[in-house]
N, C-alpha and C positions, 0 to 999 in steps of 0.2 A: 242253497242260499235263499232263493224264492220263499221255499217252506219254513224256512226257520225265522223269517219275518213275519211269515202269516201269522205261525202260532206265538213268536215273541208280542205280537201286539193281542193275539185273540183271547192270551192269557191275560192279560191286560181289564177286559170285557169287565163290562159291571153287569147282574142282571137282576130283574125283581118281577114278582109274579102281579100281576093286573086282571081286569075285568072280574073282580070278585075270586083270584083266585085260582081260575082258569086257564090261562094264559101266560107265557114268559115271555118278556121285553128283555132284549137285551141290545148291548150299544159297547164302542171302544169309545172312552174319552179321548179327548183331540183330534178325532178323526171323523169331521164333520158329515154326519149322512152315513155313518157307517152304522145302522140299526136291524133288528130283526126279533120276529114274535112266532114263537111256536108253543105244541099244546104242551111239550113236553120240556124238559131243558136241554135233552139231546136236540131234539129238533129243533130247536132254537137256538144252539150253536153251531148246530150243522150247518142253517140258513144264514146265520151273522158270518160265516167263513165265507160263503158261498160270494155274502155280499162286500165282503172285505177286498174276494178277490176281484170280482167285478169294479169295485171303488181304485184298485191300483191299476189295473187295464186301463180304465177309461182316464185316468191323471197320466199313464204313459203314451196315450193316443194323442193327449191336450197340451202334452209338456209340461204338463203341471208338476209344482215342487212334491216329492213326496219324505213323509219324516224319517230320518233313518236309513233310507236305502239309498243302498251304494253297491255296484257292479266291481267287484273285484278281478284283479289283473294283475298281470306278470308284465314287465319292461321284456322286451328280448330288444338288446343291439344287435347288429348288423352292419359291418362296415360305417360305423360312427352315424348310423339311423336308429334312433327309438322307434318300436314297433310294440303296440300292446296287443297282448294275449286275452281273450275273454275267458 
């Protein structure tokens, strides 16, 4: 579930080559601070995941809202107790 967030937004990714050329910038739109520059474009979506995962860690450490993610769960009753399954 974790992983099919990362890449459903990493698909998402806009990126475009800078410094003359050189270099690839890349970024997820709506996802503020989510950015990253490598020489290559693999390396620079290697690093924009890298930083993607870093950016939902630290919104989960903060309690911070994040877009899209949702922890999915099973109800199990129990003697007329709801009890959720992760």
């Amino acid at each position: 579930m974790f992983q099919e967030f990362l890449f459903f937004y990493l698909n998402k990714a806009k990126y475009e080559l800078i410094e003359e050329g050189k270099t690839y910038y890349g970024e997820i739109p709506g996802l503020k601070g989510v950015w990253a520059t490598g020489k290559s474009l693999e390396e620079c979506r290697k690093k924009l995941l890298e930083t993607l995962e870093g950016w939902v860690i630290l919104r989960l450490k903060k309690n911070l809202p994040i877009p899209n993610f949702r922890i999915p769960y099973k109800k199990i009753s129990y003697s007329n107790k709801v009890y959720a399954k992760v």
